[in-house]
Backbone as XML, in Angstrom:
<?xml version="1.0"?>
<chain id="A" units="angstrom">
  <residue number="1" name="UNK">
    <atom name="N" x="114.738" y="156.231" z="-37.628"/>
    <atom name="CA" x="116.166" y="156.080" z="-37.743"/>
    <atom name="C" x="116.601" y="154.669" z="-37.334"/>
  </residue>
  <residue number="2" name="UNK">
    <atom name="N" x="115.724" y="153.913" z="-36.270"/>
    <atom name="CA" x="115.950" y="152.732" z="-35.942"/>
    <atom name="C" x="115.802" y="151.582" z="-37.382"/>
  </residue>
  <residue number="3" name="UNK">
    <atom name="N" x="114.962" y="151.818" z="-37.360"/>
    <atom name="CA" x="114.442" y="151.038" z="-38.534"/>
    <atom name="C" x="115.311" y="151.331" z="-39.943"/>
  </residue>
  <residue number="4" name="UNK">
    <atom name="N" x="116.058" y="152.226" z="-40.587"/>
    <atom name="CA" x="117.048" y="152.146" z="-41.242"/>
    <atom name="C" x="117.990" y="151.220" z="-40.844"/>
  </residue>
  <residue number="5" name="UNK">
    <atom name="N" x="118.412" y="151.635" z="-39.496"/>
    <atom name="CA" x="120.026" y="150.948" z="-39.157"/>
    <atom name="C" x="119.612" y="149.790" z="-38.880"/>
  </residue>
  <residue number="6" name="UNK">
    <atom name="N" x="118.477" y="149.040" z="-38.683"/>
    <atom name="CA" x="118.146" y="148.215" z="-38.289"/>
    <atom name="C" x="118.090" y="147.002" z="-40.188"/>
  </residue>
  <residue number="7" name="UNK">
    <atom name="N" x="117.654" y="147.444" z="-40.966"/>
    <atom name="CA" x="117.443" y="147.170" z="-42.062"/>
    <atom name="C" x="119.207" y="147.155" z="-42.852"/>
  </residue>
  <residue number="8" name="UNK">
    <atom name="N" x="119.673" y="148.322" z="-42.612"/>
    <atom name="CA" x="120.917" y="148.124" z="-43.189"/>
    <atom name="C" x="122.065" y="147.194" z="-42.373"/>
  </residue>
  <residue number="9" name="UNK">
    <atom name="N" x="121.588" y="146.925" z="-41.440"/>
    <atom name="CA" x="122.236" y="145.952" z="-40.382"/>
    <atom name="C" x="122.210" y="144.194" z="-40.991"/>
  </residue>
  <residue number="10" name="UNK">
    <atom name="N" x="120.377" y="143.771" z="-41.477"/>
    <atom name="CA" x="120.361" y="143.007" z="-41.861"/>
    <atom name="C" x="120.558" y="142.677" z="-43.260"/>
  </residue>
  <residue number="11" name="UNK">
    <atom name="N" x="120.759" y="143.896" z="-43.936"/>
    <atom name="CA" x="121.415" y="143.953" z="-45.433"/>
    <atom name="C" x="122.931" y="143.410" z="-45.569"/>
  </residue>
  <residue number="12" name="UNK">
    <atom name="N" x="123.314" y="143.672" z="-44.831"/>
    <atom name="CA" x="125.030" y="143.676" z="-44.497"/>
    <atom name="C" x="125.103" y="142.091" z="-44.089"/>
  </residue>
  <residue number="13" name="UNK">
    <atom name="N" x="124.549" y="141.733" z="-43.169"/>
    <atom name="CA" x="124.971" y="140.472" z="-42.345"/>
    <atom name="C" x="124.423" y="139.012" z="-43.632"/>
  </residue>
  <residue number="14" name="UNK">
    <atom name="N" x="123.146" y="139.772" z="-44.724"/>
    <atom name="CA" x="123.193" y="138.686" z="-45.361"/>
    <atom name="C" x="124.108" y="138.478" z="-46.270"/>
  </residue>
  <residue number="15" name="UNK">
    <atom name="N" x="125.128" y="139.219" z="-46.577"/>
    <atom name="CA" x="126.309" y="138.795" z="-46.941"/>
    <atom name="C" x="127.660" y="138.428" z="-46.850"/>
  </residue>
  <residue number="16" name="UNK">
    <atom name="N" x="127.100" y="138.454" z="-45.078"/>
    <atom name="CA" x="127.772" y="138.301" z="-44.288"/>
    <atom name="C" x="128.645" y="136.792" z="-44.980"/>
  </residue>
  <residue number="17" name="UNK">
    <atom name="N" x="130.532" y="136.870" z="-44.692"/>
    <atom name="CA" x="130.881" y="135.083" z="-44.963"/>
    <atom name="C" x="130.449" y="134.710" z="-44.230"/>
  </residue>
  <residue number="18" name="UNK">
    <atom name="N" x="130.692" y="135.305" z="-42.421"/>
    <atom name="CA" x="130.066" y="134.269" z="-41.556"/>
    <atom name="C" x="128.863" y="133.125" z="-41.424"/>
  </residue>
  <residue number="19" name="UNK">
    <atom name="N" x="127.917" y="134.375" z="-41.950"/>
    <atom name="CA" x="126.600" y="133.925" z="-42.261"/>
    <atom name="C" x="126.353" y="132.943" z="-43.277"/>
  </residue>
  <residue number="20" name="UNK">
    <atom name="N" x="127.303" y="133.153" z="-44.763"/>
    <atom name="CA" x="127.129" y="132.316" z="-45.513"/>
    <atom name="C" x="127.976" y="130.599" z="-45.342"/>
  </residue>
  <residue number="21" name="UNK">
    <atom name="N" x="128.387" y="130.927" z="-44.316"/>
    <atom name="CA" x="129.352" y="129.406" z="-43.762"/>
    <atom name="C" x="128.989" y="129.081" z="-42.972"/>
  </residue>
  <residue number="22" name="UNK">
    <atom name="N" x="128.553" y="129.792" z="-41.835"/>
    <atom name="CA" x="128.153" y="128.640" z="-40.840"/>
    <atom name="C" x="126.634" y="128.390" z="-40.324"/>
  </residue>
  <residue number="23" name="UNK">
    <atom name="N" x="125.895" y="129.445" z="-40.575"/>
    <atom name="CA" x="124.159" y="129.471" z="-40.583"/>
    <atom name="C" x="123.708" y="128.334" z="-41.365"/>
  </residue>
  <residue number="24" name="UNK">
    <atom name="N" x="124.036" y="129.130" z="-42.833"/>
    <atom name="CA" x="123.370" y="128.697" z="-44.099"/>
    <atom name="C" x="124.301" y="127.272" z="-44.564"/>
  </residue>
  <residue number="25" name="UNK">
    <atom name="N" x="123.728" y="126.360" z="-45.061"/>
    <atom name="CA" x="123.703" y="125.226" z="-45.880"/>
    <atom name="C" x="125.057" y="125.176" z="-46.672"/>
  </residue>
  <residue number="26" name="UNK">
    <atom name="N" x="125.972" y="124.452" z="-46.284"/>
    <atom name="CA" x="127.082" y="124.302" z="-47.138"/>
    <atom name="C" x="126.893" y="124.352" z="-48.647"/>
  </residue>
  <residue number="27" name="UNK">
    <atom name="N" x="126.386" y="123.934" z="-49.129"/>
    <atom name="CA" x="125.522" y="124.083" z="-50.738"/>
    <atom name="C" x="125.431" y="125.577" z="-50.930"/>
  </residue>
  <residue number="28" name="UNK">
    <atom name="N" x="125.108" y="126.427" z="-49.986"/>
    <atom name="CA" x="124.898" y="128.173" z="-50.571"/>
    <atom name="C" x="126.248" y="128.679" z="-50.986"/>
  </residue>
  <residue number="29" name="UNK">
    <atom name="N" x="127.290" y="128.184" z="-50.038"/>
    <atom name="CA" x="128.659" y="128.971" z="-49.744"/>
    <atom name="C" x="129.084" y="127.954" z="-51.140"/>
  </residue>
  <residue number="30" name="UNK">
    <atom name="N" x="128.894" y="127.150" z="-51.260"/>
    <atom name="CA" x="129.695" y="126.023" z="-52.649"/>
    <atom name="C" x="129.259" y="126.658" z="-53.928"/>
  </residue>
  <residue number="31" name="UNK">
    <atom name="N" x="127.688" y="127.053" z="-54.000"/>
    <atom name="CA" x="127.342" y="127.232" z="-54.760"/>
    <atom name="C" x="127.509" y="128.605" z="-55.565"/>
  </residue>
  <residue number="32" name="UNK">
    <atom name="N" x="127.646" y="129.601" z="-54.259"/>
    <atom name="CA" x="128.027" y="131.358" z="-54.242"/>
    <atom name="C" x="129.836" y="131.564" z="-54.861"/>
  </residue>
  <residue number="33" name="UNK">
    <atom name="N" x="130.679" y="130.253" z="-54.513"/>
    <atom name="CA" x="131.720" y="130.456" z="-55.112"/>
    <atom name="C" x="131.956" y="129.710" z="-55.912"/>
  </residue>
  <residue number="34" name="UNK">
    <atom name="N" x="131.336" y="128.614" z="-56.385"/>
    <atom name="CA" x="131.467" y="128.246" z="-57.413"/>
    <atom name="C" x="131.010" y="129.091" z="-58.728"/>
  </residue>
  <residue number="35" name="UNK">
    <atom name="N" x="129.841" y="129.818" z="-58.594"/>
    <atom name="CA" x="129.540" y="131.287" z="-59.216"/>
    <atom name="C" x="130.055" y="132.164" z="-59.480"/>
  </residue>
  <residue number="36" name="UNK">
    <atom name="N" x="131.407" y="132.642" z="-58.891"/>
    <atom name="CA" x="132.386" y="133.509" z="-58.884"/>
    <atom name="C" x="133.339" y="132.879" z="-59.493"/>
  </residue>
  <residue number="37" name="UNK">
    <atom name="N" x="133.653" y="131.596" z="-59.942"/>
    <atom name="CA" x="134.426" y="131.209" z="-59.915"/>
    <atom name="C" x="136.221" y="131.442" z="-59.191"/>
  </residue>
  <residue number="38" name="UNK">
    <atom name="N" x="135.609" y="131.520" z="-58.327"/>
    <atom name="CA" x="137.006" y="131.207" z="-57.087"/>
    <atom name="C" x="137.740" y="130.190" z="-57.362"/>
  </residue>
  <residue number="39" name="UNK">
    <atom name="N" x="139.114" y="130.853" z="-57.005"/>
    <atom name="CA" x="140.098" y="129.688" z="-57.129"/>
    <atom name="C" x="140.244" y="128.694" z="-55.847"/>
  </residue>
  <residue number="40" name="UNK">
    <atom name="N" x="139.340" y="128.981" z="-55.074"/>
    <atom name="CA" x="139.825" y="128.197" z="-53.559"/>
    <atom name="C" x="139.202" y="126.661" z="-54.199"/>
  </residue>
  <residue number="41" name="UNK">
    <atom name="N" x="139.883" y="125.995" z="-53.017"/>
    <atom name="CA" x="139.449" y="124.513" z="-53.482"/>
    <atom name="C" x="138.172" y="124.393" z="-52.135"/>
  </residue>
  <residue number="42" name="UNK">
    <atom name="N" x="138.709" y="124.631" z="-51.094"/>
    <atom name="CA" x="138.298" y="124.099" z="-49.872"/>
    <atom name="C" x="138.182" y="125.687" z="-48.939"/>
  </residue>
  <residue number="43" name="UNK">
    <atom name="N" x="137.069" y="125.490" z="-47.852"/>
    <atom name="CA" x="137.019" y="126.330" z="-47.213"/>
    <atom name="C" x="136.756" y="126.120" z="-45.654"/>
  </residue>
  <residue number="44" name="UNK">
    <atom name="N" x="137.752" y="126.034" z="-44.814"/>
    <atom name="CA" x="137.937" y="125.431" z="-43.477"/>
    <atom name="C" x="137.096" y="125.758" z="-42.594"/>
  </residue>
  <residue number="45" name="UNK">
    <atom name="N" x="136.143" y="125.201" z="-41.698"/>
    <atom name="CA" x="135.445" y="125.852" z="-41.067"/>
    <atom name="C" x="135.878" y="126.499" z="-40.079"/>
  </residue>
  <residue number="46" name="UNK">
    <atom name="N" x="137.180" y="126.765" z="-39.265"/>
    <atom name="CA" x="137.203" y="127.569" z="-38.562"/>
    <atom name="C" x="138.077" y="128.873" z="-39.435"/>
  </residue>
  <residue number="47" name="UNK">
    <atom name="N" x="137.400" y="129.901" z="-39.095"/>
    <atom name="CA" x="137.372" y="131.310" z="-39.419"/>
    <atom name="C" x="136.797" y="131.312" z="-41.019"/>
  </residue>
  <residue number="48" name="UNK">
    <atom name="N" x="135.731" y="130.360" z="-40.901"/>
    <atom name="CA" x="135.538" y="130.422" z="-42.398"/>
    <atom name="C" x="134.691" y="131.385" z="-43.342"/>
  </residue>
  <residue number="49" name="UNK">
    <atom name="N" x="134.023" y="132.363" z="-42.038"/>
    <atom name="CA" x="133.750" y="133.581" z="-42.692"/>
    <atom name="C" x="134.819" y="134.087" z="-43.682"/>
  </residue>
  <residue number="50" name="UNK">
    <atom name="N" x="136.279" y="134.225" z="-42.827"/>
    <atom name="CA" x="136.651" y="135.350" z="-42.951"/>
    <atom name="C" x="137.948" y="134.868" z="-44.145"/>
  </residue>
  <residue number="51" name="UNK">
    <atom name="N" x="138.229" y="133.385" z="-44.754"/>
    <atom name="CA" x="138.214" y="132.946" z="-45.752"/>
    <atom name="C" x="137.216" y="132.815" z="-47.216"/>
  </residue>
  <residue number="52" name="UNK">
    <atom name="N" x="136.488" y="132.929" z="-46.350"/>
    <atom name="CA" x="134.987" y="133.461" z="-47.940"/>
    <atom name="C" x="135.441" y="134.107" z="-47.942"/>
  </residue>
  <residue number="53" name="UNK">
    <atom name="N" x="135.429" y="135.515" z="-47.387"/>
    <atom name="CA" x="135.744" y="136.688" z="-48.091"/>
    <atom name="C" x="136.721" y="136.870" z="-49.336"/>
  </residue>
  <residue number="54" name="UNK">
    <atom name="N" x="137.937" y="136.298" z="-48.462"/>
    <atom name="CA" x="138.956" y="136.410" z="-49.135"/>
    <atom name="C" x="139.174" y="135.549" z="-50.793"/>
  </residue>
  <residue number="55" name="UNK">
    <atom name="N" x="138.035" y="134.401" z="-50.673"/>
    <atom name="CA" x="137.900" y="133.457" z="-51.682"/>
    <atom name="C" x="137.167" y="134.027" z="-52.854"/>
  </residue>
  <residue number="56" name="UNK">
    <atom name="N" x="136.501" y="135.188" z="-52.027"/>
    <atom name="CA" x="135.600" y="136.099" z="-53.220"/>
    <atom name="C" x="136.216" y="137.064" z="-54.046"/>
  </residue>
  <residue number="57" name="UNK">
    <atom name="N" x="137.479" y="137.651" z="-53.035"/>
    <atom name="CA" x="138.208" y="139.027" z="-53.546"/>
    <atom name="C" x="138.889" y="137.549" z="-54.441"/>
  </residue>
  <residue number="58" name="UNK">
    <atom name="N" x="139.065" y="136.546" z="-54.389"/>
    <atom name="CA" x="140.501" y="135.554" z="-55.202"/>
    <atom name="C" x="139.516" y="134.733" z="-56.278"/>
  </residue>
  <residue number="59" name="UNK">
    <atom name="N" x="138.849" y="135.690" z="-57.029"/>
    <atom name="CA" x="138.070" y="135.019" z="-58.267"/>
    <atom name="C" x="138.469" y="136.095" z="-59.622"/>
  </residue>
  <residue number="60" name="UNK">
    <atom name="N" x="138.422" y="134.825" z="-60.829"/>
    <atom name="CA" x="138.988" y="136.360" z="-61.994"/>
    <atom name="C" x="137.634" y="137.158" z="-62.130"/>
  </residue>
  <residue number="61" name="UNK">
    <atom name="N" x="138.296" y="137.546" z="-62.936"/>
    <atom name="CA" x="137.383" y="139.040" z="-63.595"/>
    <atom name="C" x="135.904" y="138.041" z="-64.174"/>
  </residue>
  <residue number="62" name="UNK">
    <atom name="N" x="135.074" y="138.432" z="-65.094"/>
    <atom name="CA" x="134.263" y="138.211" z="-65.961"/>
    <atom name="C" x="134.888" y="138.498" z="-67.210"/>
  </residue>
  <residue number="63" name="UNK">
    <atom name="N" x="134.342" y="138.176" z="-67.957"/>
    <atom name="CA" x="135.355" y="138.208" z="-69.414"/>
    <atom name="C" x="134.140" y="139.467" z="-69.883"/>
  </residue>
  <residue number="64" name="UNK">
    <atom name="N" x="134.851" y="140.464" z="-70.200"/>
    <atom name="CA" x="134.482" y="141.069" z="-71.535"/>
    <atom name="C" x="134.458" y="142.244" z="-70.409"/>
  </residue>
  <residue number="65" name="UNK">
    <atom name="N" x="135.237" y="142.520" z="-69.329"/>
    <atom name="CA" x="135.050" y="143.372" z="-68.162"/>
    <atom name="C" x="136.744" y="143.832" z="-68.254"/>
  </residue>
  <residue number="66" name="UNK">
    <atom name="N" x="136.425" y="145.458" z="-68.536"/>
    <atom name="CA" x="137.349" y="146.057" z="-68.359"/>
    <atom name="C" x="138.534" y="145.795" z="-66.798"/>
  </residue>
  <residue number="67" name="UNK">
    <atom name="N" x="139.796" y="145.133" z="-67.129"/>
    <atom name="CA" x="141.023" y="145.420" z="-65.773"/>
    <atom name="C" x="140.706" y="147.072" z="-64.617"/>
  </residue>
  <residue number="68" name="UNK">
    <atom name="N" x="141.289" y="147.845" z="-65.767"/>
    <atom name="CA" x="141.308" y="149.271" z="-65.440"/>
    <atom name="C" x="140.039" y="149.707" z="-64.765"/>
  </residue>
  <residue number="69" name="UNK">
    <atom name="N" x="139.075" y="149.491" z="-65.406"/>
    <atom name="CA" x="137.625" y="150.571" z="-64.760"/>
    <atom name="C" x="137.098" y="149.302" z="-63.899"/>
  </residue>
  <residue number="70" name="UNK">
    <atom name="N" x="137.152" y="148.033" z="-64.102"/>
    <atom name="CA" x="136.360" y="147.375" z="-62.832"/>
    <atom name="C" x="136.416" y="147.887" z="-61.214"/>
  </residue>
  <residue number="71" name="UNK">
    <atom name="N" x="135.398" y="147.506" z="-60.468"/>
    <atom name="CA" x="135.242" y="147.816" z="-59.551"/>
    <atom name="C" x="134.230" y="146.432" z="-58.699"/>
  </residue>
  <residue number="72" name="UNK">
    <atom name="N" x="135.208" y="145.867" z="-57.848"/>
    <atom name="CA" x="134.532" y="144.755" z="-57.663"/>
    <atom name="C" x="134.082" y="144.952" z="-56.094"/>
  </residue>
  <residue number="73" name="UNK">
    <atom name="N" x="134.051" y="145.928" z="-55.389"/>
    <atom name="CA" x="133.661" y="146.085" z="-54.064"/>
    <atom name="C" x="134.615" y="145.249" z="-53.215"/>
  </residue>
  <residue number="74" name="UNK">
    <atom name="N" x="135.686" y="145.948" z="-53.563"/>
    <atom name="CA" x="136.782" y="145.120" z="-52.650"/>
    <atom name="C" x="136.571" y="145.816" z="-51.204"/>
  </residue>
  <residue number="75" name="UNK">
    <atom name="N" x="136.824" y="147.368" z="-51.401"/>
    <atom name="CA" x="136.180" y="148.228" z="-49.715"/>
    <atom name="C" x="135.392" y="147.224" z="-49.361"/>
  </residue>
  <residue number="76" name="UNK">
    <atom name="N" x="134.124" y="147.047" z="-49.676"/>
    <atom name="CA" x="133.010" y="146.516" z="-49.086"/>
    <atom name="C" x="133.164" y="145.171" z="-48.411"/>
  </residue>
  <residue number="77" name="UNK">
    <atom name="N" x="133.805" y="144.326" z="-49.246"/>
    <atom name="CA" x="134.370" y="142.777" z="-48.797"/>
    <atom name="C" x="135.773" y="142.820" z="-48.015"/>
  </residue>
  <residue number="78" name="UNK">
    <atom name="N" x="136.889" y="144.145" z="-47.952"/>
    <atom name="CA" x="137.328" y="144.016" z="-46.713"/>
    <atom name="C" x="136.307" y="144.631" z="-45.327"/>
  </residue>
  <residue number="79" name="UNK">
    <atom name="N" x="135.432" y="145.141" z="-45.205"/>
    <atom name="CA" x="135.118" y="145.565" z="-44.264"/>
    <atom name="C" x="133.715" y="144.154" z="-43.906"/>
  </residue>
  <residue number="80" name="UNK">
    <atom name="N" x="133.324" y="143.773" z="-44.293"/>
    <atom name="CA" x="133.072" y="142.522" z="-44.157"/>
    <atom name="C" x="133.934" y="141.697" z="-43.435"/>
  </residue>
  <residue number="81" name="UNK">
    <atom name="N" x="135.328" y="141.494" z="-44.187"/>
    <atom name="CA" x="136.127" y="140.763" z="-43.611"/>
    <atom name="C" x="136.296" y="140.948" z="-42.179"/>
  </residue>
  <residue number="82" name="UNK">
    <atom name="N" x="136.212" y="142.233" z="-41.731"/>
    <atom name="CA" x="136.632" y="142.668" z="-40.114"/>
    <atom name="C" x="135.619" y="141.933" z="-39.530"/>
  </residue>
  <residue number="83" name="UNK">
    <atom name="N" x="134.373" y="142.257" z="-40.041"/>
    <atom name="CA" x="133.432" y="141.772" z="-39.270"/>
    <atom name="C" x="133.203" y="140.295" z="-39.567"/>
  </residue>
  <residue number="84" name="UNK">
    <atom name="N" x="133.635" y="139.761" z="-40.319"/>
    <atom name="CA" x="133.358" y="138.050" z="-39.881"/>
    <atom name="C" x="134.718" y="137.758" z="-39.125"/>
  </residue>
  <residue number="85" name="UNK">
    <atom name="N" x="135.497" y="138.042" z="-39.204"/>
    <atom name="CA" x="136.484" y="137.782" z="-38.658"/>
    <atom name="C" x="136.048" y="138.410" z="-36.681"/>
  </residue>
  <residue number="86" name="UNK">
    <atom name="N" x="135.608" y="139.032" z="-36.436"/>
    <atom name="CA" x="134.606" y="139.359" z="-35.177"/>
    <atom name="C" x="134.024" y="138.081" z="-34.661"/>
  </residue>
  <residue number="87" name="UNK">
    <atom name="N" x="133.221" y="138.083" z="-35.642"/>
    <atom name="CA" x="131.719" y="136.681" z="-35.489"/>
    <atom name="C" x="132.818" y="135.629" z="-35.863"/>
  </residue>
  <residue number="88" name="UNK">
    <atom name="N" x="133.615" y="134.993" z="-36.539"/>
    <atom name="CA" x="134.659" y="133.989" z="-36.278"/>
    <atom name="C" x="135.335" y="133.741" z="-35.032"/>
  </residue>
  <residue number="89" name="UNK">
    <atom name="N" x="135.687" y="134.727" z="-34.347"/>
    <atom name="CA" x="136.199" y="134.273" z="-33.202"/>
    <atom name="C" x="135.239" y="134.304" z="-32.158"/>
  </residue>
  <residue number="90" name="UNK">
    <atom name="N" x="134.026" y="135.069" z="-31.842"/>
    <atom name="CA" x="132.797" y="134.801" z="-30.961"/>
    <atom name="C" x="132.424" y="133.187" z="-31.777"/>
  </residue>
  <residue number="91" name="UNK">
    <atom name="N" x="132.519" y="132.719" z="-32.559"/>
    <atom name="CA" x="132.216" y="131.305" z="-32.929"/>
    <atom name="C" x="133.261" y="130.192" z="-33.235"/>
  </residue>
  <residue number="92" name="UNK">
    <atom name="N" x="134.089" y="130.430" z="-33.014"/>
    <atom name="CA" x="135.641" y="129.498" z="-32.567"/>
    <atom name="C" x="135.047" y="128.226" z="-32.164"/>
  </residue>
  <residue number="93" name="UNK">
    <atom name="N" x="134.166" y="128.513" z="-30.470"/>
    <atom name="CA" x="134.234" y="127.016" z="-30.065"/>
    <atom name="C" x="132.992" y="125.873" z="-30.817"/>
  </residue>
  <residue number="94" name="UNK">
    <atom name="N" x="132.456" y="126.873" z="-31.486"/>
    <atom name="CA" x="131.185" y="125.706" z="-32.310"/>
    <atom name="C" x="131.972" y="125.532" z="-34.093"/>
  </residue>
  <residue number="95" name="UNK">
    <atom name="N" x="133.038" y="126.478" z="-33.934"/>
    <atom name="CA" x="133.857" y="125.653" z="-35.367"/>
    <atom name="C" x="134.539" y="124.871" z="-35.586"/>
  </residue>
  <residue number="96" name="UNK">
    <atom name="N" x="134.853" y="124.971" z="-34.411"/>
    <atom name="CA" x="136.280" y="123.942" z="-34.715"/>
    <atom name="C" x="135.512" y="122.541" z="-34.575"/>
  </residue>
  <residue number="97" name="UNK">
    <atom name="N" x="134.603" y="122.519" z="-33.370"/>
    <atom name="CA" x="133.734" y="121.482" z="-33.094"/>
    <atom name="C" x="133.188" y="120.522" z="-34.569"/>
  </residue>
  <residue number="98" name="UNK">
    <atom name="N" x="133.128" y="121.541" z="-36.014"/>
    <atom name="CA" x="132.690" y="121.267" z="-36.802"/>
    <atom name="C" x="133.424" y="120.910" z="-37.746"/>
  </residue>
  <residue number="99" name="UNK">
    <atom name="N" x="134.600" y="121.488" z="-37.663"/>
    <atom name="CA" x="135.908" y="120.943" z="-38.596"/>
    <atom name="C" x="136.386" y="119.425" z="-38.293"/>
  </residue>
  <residue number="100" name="UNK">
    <atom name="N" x="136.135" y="118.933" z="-36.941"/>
    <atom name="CA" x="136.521" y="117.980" z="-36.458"/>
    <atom name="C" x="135.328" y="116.866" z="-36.861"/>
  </residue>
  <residue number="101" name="UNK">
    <atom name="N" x="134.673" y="117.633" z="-36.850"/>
    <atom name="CA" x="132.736" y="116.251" z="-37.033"/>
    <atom name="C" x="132.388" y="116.414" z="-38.190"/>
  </residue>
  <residue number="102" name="UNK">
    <atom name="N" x="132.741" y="117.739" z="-39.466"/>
    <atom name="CA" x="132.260" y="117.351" z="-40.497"/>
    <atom name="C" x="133.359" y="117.782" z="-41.705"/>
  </residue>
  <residue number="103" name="UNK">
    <atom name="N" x="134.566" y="118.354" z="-41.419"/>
    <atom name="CA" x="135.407" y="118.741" z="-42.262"/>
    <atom name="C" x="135.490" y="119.801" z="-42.833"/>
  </residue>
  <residue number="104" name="UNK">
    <atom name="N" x="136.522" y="120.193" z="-43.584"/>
    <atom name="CA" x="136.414" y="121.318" z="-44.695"/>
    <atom name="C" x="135.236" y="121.577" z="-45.547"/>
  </residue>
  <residue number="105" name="UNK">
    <atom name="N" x="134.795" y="122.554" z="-46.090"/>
    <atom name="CA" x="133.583" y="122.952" z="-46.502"/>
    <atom name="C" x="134.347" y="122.612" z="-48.387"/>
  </residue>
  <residue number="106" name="UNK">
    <atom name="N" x="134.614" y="121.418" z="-49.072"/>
    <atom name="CA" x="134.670" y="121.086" z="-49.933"/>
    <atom name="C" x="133.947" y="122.197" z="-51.424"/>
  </residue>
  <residue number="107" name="UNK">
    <atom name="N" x="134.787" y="122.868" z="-52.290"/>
    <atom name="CA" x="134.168" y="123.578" z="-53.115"/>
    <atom name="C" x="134.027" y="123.279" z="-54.261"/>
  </residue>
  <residue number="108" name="UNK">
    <atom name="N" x="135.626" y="122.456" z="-55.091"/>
    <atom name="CA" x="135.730" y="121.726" z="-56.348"/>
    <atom name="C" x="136.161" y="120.284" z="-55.676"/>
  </residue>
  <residue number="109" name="UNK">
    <atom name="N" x="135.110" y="119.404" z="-56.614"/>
    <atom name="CA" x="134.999" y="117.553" z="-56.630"/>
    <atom name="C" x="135.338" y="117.051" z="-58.005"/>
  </residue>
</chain>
């Protein structure tokens, strides 16, 4: 039973925003919404988990994808959201640190 929750723990966190903003390589998070095509321009590093998220739910559709029957795992990416927004504020003082030394996480150039 450990080993499930333990596995679905690290299933979850790799999609984690947190994870994808402040672990991983600015290039993953640029590259993951530039893929979605998101409308965000820029993504601030402090609370910038919990702006991915929201940059993900703020991308259009795919073309040739039903309005009505889509289903884009919005549940799933707000409950995400709680939780980077968690790990955003346990990481406040190493973000802001980073907004100040390296800037906004730049998405369209």
């Amino acid at each position: 039973m450990k080993t499930l929750a333990m596995s679905l723990a690290a299933l979850m966190l790799g999609g984690c925003g947190t994870i994808q903003t402040v672990v991983r390589h600015d290039d993953a998070a640029i590259k993951s919404l530039k893929e979605q095509k998101s409308y965000c321009g820029a993504v601030p590093r402090i609370y910038s988990g919990l702006t991915y998220d929201f940059c993900t739910l703020n991308a259009p559709l795919h073309s040739g994808v039903d309005a009505q029957k889509y289903n884009n795992g919005t549940i799933i990416v707000l409950i995400d959201a709680v939780i980077s927004g968690a790990l955003d504020t346990v990481l406040l003082p190493y973000t802001i640190y980073r907004q100040q030394a390296d800037g906004s996480i730049i998405v369209t150039e």
